[in-house]
C-alpha positions in Angstrom: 3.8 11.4 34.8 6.3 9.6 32.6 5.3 10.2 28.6 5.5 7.2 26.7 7.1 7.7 22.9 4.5 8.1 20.4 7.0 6.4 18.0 7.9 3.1 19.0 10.4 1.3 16.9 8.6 -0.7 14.0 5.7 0.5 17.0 -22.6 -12.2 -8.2 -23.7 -9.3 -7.0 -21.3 -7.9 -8.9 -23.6 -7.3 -12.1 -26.3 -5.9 -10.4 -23.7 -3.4 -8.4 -22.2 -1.9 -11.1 -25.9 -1.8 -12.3 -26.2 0.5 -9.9 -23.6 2.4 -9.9 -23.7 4.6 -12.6 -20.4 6.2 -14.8 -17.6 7.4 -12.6 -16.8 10.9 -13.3 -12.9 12.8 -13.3 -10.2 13.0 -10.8 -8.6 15.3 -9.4 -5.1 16.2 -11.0 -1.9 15.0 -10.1 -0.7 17.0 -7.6 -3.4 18.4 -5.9 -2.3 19.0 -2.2 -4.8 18.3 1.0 -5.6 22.0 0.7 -7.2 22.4 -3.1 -10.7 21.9 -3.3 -12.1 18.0 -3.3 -12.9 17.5 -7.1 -14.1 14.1 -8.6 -15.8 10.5 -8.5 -13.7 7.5 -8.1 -15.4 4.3 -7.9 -13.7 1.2 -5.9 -14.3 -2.4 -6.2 -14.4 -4.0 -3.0 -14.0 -8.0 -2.5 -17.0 -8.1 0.5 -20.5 -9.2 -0.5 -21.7 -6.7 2.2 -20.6 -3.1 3.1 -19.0 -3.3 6.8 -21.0 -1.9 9.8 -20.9 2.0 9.7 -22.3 2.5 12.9 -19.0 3.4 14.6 -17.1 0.1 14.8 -16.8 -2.2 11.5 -16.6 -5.5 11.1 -15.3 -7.7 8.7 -12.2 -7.7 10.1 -9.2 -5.4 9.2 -10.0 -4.7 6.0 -13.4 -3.3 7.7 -11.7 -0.1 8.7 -10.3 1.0 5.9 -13.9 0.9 4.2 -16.1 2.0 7.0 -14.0 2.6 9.9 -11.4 5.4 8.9 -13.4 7.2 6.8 -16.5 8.0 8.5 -14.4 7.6 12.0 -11.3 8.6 14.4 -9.9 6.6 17.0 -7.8 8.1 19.9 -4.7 6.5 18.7 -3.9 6.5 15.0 -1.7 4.6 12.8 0.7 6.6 10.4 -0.5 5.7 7.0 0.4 8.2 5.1 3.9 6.6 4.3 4.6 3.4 2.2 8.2 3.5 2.4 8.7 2.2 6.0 6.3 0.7 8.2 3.7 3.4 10.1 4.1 4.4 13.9 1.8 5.4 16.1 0.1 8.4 16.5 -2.3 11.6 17.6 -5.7 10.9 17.1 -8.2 12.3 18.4 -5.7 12.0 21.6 -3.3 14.5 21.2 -1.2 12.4 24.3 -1.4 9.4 26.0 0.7 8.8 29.6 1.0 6.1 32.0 0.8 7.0 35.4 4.1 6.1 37.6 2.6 5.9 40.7 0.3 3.3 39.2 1.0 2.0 35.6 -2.2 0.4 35.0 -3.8 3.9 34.3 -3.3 5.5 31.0 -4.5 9.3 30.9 -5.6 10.2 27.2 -5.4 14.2 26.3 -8.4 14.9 24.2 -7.7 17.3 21.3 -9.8 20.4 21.5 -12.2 21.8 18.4 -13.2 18.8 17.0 -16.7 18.1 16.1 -19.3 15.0 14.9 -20.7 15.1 11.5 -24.0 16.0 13.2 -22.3 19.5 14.7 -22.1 18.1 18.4 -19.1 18.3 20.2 -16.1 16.0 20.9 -14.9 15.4 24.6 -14.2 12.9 27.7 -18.4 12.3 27.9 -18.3 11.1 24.3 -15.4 9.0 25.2 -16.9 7.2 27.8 -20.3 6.8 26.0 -18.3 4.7 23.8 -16.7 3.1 26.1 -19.9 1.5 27.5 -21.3 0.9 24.3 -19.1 -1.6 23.4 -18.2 -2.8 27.2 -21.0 -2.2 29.6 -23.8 -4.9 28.6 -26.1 -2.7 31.1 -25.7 0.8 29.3 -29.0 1.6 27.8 -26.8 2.4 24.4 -25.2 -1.1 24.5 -24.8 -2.4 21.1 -24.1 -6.5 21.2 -23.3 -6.3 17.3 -20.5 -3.7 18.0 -19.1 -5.0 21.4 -18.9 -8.5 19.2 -16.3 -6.9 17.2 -14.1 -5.0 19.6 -14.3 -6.0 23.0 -11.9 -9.3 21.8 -9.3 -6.4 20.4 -9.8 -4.1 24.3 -8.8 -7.5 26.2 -6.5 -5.1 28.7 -9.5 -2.5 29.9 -10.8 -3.0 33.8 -12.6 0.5 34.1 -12.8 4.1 32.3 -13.4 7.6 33.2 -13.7 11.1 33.0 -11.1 13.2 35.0 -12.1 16.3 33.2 -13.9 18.0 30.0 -11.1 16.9 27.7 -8.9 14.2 30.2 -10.1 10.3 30.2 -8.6 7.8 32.5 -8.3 4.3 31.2 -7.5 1.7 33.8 -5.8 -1.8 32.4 -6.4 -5.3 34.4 -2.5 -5.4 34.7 0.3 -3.4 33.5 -0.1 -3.3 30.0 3.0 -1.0 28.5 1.3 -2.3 24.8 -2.2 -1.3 25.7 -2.1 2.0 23.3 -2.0 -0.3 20.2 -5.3 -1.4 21.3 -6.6 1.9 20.7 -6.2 1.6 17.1 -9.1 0.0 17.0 -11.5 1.9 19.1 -13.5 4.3 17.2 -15.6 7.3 18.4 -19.1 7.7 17.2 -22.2 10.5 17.9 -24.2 10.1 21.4 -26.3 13.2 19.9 -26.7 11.6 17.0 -27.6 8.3 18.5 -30.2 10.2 20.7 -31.1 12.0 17.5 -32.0 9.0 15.6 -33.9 7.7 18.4 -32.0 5.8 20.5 -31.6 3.0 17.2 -28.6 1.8 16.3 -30.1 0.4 12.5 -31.3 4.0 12.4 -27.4 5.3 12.6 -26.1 2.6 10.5 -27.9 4.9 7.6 -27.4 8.1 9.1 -24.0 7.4 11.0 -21.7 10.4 12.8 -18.3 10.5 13.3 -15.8 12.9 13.8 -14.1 10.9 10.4 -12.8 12.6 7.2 -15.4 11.5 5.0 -19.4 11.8 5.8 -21.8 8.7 4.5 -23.8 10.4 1.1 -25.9 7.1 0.5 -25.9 3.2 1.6 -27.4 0.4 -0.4 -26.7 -2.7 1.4 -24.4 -5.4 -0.3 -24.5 -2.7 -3.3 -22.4 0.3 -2.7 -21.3 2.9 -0.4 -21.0 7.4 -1.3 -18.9 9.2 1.0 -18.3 12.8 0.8 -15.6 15.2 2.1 -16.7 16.6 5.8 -15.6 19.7 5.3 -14.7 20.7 8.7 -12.6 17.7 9.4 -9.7 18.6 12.3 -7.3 17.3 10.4 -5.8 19.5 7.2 -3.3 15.9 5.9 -6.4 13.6 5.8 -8.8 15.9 4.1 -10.1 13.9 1.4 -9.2 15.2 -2.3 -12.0 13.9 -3.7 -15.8 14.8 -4.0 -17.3 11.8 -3.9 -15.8 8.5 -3.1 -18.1 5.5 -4.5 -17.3 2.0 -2.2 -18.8 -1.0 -4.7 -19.3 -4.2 -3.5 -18.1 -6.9 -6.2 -17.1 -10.1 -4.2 -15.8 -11.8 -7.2 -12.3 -11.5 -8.1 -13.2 -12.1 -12.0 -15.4 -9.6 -11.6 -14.2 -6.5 -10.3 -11.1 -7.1 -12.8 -14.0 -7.1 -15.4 -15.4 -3.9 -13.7 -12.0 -2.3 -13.9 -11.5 -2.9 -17.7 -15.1 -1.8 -18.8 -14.6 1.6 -16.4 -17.5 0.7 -13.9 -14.5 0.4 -11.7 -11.4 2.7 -11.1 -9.8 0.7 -8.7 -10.1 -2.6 -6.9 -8.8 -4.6 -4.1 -7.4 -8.4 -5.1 -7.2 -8.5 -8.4 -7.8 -12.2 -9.8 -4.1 -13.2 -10.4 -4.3 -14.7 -13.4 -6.1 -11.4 -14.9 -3.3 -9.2 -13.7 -1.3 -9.8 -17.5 -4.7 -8.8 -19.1 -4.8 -5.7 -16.2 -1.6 -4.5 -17.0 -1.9 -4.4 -21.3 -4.8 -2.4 -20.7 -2.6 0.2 -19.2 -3.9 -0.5 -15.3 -1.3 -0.2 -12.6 -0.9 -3.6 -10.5 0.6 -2.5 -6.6 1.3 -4.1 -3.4 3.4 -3.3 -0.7 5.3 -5.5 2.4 2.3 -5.9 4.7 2.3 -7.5 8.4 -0.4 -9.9 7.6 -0.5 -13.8 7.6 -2.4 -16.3 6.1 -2.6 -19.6 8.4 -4.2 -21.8 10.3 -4.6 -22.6 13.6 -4.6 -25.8 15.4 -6.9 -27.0 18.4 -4.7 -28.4 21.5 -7.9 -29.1 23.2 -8.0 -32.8 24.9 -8.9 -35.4 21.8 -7.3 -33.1 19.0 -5.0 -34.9 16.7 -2.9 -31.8 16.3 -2.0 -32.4 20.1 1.0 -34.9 18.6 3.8 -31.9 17.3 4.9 -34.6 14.6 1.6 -34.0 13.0 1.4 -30.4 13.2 5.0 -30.2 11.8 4.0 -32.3 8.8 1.2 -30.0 7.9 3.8 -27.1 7.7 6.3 -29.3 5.9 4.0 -31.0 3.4 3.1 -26.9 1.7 5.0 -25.7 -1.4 4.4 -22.2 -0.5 6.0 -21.0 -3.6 3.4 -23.2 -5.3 0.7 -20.9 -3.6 2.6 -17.8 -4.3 2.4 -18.8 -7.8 -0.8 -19.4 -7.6 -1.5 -15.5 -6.3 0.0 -15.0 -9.4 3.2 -13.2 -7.5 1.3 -11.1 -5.2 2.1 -13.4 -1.6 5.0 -14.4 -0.3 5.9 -17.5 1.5 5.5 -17.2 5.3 7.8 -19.5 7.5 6.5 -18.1 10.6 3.9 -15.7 12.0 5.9 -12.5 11.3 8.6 -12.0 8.2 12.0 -13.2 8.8 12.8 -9.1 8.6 10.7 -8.4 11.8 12.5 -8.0 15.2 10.5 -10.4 16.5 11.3 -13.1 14.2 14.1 -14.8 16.4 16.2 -18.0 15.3 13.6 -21.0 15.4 15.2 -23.9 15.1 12.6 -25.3 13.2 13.1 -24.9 9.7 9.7 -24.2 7.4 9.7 -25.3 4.1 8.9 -27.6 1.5 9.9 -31.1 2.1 6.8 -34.1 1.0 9.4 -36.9 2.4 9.5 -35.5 6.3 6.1 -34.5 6.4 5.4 -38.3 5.3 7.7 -39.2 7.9 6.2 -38.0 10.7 2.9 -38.5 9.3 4.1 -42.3 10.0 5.0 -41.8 12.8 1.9 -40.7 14.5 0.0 -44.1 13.0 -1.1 -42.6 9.9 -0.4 -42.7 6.3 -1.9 -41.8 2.7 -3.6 -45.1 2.4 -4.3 -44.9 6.2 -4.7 -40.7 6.4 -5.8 -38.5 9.3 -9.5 -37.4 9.0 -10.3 -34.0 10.5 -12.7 -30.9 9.6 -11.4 -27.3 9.7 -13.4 -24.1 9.2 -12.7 -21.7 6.6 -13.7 -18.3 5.0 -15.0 -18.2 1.2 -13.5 -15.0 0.6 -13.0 -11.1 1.4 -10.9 -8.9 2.2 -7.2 -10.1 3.5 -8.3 -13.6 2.7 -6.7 -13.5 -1.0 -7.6 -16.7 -3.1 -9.5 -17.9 -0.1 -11.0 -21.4 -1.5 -8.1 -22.0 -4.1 -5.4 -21.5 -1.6 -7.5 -24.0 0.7 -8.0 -26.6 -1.7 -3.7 -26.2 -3.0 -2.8 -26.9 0.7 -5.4 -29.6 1.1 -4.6 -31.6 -2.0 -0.6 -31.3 -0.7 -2.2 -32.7 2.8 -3.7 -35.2 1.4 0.0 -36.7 -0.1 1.1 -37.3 3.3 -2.0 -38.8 4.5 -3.7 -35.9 6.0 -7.2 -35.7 4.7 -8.8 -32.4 5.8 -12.7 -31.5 4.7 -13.8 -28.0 5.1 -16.2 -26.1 6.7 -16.9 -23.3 4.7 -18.5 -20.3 5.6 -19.0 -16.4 5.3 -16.5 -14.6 6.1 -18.3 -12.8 9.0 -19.1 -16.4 10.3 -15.3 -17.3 10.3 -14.5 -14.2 12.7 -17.1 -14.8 15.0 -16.2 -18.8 14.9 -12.4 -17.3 15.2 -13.3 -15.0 18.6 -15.4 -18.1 19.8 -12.6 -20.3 20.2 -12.1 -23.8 19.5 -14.0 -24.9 22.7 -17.3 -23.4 21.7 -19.6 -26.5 21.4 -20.9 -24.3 17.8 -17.1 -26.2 16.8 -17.5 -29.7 17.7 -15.8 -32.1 15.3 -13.6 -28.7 13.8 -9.9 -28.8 14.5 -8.7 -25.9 12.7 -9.5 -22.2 11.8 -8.1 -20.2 8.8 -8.6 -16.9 9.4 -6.2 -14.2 7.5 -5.0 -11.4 10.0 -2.4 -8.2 10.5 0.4 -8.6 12.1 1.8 -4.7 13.1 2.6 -4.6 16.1 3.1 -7.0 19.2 -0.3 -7.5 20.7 -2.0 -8.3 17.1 0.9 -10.3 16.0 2.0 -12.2 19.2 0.1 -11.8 22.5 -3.1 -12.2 21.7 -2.5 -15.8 20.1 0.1 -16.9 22.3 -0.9 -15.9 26.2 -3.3 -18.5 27.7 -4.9 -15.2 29.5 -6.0 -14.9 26.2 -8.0 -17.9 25.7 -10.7 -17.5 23.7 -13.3 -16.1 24.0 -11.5 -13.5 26.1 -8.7 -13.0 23.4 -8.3 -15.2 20.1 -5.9 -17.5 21.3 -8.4 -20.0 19.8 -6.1 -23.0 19.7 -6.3 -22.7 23.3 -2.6 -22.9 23.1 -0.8 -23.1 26.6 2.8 -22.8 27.3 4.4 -21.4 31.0 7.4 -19.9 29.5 5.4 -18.2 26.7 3.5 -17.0 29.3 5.5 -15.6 31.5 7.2 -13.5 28.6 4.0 -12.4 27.8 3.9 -10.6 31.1 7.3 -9.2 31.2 6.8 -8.1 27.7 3.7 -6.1 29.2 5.4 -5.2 32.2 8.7 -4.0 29.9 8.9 0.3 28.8 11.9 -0.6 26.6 11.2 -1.0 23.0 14.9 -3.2 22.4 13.7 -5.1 26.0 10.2 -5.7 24.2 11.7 -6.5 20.8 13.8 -9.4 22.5 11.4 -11.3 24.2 8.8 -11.4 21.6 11.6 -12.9 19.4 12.2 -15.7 21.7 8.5 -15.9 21.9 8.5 -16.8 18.0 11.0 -19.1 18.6 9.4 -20.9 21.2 5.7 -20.9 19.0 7.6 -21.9 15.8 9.4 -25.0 17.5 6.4 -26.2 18.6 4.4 -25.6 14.9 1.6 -23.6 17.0 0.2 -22.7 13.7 0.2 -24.0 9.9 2.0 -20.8 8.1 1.4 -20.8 4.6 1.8 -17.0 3.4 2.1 -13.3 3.9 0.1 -10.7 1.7 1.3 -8.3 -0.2 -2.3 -6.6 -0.3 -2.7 -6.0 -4.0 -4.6 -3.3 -5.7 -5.1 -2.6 -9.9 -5.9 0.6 -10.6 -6.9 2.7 -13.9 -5.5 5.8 -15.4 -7.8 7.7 -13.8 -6.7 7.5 -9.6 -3.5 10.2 -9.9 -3.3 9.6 -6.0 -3.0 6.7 -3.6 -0.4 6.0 -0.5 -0.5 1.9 -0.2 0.8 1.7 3.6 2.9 -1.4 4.7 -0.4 -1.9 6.7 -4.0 -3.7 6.4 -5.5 -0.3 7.1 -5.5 1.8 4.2 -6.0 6.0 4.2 -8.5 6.4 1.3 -8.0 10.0 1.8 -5.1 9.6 -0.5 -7.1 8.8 -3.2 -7.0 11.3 -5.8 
């Protein structure tokens, strides 16, 4: 069998929370290594309203793993996140090797690594594997679990069928060739059948008493309160063991807020601090970072029969009509202007020829030009998030781009909704009669590597709600590079047609682009340890 490289190239609850939570105790010092003992309580303010599902895949989006997903879980394929100097790569999960077959490239044999155990003491292996498998996949498995399968079947579009070849040896078969399909195995985490049987065959039951084979084990859940994990001490993995004792996840949804829980100590870090309390965050002495992150925050645009965005004069006047510095300032700084789906630094950004920026006159122009005008506008409805995690400023940023809209006569009204609500509306597609009357979707997303940040929105085999290509978005050349990209071993090969397939996207304004994140965090005196990856998933092992 041919190997393929593990290292691909770029590859107000609030009140009552902290009510709850108690004092948070010391740290560990600086420098502890992976190998001292786990010593302290940190306590971290996270923007949901509600803790992420912990029964072995989280929801929420992205920012669901870092929380609930890579902590109490593994995946077979990992993401390198112990580095914040370069982007991550792929690599050994609980896969110690992954191979496509030559004499059939559609099936990918995963090596299972050996010795590793659940939280409950029952052993990892190929029959665990494939229990998951049909948990999230097979609607006729007695374990099926519609809640999980919701949240990762739409990122497993590529899997056919799955099995056992040995103790430690699964067999993955992809509908097509697929020579991306391992980044799709990012997201699929392994949780307990023993545990599940254990618990009696209820899946609320394991959401409170979960098992995973994850660095961390859950210590207590309080639902839209707060999350305690604690070390597992036999975790496989020396790097990732966690240096802390007790690791308290806080729900405090608004961004006021948790910058008020940081400064009174109920708090020792927090995702998304409020931009404007950043100056009062950094005289107290706390310690503002971010990092380049793949991520985008857009919208995209039905081209379903009857949609206005149909006409590409309209949908490049809603790119042109955003002062994206405007919203940058807004996020006080901590965003960055996005004039396509990936930064202009990514080998897959291309040379559009259409230029994104800031320019009220041609947006007006074009606005004319399709029969409407400020007196005259556009009327449309788009559905959008109130907040969490990777949404930044969600309703400011919303209502900046709308005002700027409505200068060039397009008057947009919003739909808005939890944030949950927006990803399931978001998988659903713009076709799903629950959307009638809705045009557009902004959902924030990551952007790491070529499936997340260009197949699955681009390919009309992912139409939703088989993939999230949810403006139904349809193009025969974009296709067909889709399938050479999947049909393609070589990394450069790869890296040059997904660069004309941003071209090609950008020309025709697929999307509205307004920023990239930069994923910030404020943190007190007190955390002597964290790696910020140029990712959305985080390692909260690192905390210290």
């Amino acid at each position: 069998m041919s190997r393929i490289s593990l290292s691909r190239r770029q590859m107000l609850a609030g009140a009552s929370a902290l009510a709850a939570l108690g004092p948070t105790g010391t740290v560990l010092a600086q420098g502890a290594t992976s190998g001292a003992k786990a010593a302290g309580h940190l306590t971290y303010g996270i923007s949901l309203f509600d803790l992420p599902l912990t029964t072995g895949q989280p929801d929420r989006g992205a920012g669901g793993y870092q929380f609930t997903g890579l902590t109490l879980y593994d995946p077979l394929v990992a993401w390198e996140l112990d580095v914040a100097d370069r982007p991550g790569k792929l690599v050994p999960g609980l896969a110690t090797a992954w191979e496509s077959d030559p004499a059939d490239r559609r099936n990918w044999i995963f090596r299972l690594r050996e010795g590793v155990t659940f939280h409950d003491g029952s052993a990892f292996d190929a029959d665990a594997v494939v229990w998951n498998f049909d948990k999230v996949l097979d609607a006729k498995a007695p374990h099926y679990d519609q809640r999980q399968a919701s949240q990762v079947r739409p990122r497993l579009p590529s899997v056919t069928s799955y099995k056992k070849l040995d103790p430690m040896t699964v067999q993955v078969t992809t509908k097509a060739v697929d020579a991306l399909f391992p980044y799709q195995m990012l997201w699929f985490l392994i949780s307990s059948p023993a545990q599940y049987e254990a618990v009696g065959r209820d899946w609320t039951k394991f959401a409170f008493q979960p098992s995973g084979t994850g660095p961390y084990r859950l210590a207590a859940l309080v639902p839209r309160v707060r999350l305690d994990l604690v070390p597992n001490e036999t975790y496989w993995n020396p790097k990732r063991r966690p240096r802390l004792a007790k690791l308290t996840l806080a729900c405090i949804p608004e961004d006021l807020a948790r910058a008020n829980a940081l400064l009174s100590g109920n708090a020792d870090l927090i995702e998304l601090p409020a931009p404007d309390a950043v100056p009062r965050l950094k005289g107290a002495g706390m310690r503002v970072t971010g990092n380049d992150t793949p991520h985008v925050w857009n919208y995209h645009l039905s081209m379903l029969e009857g949609s206005p965005w149909r006409d590409l004069r309209l949908r490049k006047a809603a790119n042109l009509a955003i002062d994206r510095d405007g919203v940058a300032a807004l996020m006080g700084g901590l965003a960055t202007p996005a004039v396509g789906q990936v930064q202009p630094s990514s080998p897959w950004f291309g040379k559009p020829g259409f230029k994104i920026g800031y320019d009220v006159d041609a947006a007006r122009k074009l606005v004319g030009e399709a029969g409407y005008s400020p007196q005259n506008p556009l009327r449309t409805t788009f559905i959008i998030p109130t907040g969490g995690s990777g949404q930044m400023l969600s309703l400011p940023i919303n209502e900046f781009v709308q005002q700027s809209w409505a200068e060039v006569g397009i008057a947009v009204e919003f739909r808005a909704v939890e944030l949950e609500v927006a990803y399931t509306a978001w998988r659903q597609g713009a076709a799903d009669p629950s959307l009638k009357g809705v045009t557009g979707s902004n959902i924030a997303y990551v952007t790491s590597d070529p499936l997340y940040a260009i197949l699955r929105f681009y390919d009309s085999k992912q139409v939703a709600p088989t993939g999230v290509n949810w403006s139904h978005y349809r193009n025969p050349e974009v296709d067909k590079l889709c399938d050479a990209v999947r049909a393609s071993f070589d990394p450069a090969e790869q890296d040059r047609m997904l660069a004309r397939i941003h071209e090609i996207v950008v020309d025709d304004a697929v999307q509205v682009w307004v920023v990239h994140d930069t994923n910030p965090h404020a943190l007190s005196g007190k955390v002597k340890g964290y790696t910020q990856a140029q990712h959305w998933f985080q390692d909260l092992t690192t905390l210290g």
